[in-house]
N, CA, C and O of each residue as an XYZ file, in Angstrom:
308
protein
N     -78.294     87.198     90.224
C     -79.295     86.150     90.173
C     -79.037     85.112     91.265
O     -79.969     84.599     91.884
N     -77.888     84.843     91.467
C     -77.639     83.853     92.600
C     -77.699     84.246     94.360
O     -77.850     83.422     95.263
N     -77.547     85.602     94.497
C     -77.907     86.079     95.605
C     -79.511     86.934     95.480
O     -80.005     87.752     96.257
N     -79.907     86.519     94.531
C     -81.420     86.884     94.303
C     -81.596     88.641     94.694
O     -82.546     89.065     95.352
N     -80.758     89.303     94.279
C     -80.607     90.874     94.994
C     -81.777     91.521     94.287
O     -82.566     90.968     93.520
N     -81.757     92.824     94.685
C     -83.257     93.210     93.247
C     -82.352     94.398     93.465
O     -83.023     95.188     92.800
N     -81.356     95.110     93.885
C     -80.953     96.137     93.207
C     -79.721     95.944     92.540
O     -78.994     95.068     93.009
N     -79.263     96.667     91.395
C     -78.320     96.933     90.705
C     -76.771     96.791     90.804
O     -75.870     96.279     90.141
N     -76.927     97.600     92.126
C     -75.296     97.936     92.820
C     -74.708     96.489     93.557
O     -73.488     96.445     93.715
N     -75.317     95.602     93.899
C     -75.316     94.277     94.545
C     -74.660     93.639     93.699
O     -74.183     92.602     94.160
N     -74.372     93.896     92.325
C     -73.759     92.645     91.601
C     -72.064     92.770     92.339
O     -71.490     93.597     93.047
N     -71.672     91.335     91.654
C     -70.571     91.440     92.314
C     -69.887     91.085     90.823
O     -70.270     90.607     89.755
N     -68.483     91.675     91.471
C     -67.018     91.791     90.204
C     -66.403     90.129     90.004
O     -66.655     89.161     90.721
N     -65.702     90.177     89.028
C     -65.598     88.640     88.341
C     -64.189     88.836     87.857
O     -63.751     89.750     87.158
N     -63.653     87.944     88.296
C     -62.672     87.976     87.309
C     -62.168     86.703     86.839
O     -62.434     85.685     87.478
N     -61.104     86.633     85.242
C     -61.531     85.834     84.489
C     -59.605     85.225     83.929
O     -58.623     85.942     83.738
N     -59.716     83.810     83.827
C     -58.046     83.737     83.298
C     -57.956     83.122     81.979
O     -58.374     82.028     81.599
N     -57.340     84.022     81.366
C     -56.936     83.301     79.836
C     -55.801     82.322     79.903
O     -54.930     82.682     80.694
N     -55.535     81.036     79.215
C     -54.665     80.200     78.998
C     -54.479     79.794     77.838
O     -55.480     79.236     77.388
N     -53.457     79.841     77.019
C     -53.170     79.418     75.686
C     -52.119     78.342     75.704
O     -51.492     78.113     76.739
N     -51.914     77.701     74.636
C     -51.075     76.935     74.451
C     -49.747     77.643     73.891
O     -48.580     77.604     74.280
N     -50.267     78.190     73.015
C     -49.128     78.695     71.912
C     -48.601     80.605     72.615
O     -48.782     81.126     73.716
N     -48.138     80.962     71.729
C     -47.167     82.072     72.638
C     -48.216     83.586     72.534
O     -48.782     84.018     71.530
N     -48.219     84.170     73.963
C     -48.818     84.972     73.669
C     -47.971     86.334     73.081
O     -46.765     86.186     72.886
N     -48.730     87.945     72.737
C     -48.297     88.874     72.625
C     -47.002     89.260     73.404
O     -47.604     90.025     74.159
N     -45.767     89.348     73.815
C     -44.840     90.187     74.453
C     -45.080     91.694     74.468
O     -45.557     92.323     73.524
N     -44.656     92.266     75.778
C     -44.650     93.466     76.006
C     -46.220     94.133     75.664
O     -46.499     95.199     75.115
N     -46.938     93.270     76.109
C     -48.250     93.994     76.707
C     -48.958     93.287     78.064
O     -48.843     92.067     78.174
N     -49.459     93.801     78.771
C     -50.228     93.943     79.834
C     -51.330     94.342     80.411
O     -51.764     95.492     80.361
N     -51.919     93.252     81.085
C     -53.705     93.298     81.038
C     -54.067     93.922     82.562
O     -53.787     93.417     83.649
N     -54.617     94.893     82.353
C     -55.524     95.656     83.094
C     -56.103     95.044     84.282
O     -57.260     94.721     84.012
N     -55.786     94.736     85.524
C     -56.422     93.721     86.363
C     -57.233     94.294     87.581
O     -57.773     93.548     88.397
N     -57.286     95.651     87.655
C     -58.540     96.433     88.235
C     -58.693     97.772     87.799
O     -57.782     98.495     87.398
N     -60.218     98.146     87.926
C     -60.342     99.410     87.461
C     -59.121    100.502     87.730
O     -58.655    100.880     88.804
N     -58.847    100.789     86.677
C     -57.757    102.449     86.785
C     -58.045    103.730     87.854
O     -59.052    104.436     87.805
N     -57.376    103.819     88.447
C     -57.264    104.771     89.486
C     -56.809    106.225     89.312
O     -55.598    106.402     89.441
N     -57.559    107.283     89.045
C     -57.284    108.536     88.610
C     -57.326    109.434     89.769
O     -58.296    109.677     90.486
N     -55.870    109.991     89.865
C     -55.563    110.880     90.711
C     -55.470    112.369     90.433
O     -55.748    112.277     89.238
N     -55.308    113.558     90.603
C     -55.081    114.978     90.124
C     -53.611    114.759     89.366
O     -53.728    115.356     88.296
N     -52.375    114.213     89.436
C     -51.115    114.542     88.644
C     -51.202    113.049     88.076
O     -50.790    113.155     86.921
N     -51.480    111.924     88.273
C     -51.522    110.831     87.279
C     -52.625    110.056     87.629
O     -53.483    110.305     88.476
N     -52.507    109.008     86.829
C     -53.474    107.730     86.750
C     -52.265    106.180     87.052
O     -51.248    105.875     86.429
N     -52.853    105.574     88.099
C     -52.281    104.321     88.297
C     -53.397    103.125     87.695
O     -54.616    102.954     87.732
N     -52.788    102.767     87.406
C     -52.923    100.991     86.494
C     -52.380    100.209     86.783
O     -51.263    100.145     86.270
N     -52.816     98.971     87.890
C     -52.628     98.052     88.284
C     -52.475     97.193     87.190
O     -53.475     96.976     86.505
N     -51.211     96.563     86.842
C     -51.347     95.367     85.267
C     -50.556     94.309     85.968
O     -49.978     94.302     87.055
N     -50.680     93.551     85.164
C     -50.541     92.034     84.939
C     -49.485     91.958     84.030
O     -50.190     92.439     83.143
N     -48.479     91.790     83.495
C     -47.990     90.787     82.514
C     -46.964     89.153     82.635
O     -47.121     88.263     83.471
N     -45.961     89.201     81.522
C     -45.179     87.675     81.698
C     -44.379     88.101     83.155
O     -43.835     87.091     83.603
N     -44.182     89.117     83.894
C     -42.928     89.817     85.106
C     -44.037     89.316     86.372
O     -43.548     88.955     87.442
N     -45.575     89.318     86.182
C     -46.467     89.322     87.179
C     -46.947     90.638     87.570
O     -46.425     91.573     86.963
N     -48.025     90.990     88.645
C     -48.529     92.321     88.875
C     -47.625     93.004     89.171
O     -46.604     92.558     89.693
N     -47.882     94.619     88.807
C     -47.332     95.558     89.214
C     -48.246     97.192     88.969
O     -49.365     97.030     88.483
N     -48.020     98.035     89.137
C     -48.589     99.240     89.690
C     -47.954    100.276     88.263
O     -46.927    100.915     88.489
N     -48.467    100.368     87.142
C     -47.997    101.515     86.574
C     -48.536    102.805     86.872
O     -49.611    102.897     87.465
N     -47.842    103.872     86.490
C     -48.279    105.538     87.125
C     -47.784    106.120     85.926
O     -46.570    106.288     85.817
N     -48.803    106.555     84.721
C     -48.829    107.169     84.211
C     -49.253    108.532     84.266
O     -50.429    108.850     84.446
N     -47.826    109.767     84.032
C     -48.133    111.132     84.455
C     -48.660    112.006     83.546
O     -48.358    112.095     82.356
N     -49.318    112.534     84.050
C     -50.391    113.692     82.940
C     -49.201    114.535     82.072
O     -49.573    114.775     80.923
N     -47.947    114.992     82.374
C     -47.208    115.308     81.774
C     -46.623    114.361     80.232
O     -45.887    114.811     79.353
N     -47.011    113.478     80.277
C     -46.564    112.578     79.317
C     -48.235    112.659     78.668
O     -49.066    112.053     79.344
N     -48.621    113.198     77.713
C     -49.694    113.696     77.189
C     -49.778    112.511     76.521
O     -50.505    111.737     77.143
N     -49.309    112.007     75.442
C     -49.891    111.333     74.561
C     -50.071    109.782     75.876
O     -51.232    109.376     75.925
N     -49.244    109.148     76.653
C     -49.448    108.124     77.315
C     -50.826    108.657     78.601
O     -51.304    107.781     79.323
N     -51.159    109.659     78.685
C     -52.021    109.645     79.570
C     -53.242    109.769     78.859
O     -54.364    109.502     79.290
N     -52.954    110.171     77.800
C     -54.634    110.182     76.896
C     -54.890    109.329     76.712
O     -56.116    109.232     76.661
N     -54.031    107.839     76.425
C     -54.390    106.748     75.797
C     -54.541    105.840     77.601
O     -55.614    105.245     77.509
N     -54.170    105.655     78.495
C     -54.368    105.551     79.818
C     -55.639    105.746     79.977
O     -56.295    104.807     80.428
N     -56.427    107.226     79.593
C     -57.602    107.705     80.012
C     -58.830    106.539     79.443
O     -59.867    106.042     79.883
N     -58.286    106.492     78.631
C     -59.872    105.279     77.246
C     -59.594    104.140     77.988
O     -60.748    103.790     78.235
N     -58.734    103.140     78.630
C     -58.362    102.256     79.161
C     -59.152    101.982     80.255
O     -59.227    102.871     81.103
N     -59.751    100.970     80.431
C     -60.435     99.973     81.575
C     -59.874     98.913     81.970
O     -58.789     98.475     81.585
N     -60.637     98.430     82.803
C     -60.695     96.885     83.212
C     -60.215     96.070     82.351
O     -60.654     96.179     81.206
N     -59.338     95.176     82.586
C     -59.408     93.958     81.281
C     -59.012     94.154     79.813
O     -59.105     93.321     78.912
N     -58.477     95.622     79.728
C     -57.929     95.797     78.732
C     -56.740     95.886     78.459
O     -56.093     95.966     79.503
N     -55.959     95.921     77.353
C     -54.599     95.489     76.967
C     -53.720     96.750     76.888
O     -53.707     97.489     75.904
N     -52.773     96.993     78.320
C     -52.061     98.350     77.890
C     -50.645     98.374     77.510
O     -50.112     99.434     77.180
């Protein structure tokens, strides 16, 4: 709406910061760009209390790559 576009693909990506007072979850980490799926794994760029880093979850590790797979943007891995 602000670049008045009329097609679809024109929107642009957002991103957003949570701040709390009180203590958050330990030992989880938020999703900070779309997941990257390769032929032997999937990388997941996350966020947590350590700061960004690059996880590589391998298709060999079945149950962590299935749950990797449902995982997006902005979600808690």
């Amino acid at each position: 709406m602000v670049k008045a576009a009329s097609v679809p693909f024109e929107d642009e990506r957002y991103s957003y910061l949570a701040v709390s007072r009180g203590t958050v979850a330990q030992g989880h980490a938020r999703i900070v760009k779309p997941p990257i799926e390769q032929k032997p794994a999937i990388l997941l760029p996350l966020c947590d209390e350590a700061g960004l880093r690059l996880q590589t979850v391998a298709r060999r590790d079945k149950e962590q790559f299935r749950m990797a797979r449902r995982k997006g943007w902005g979600d808690l891995f």
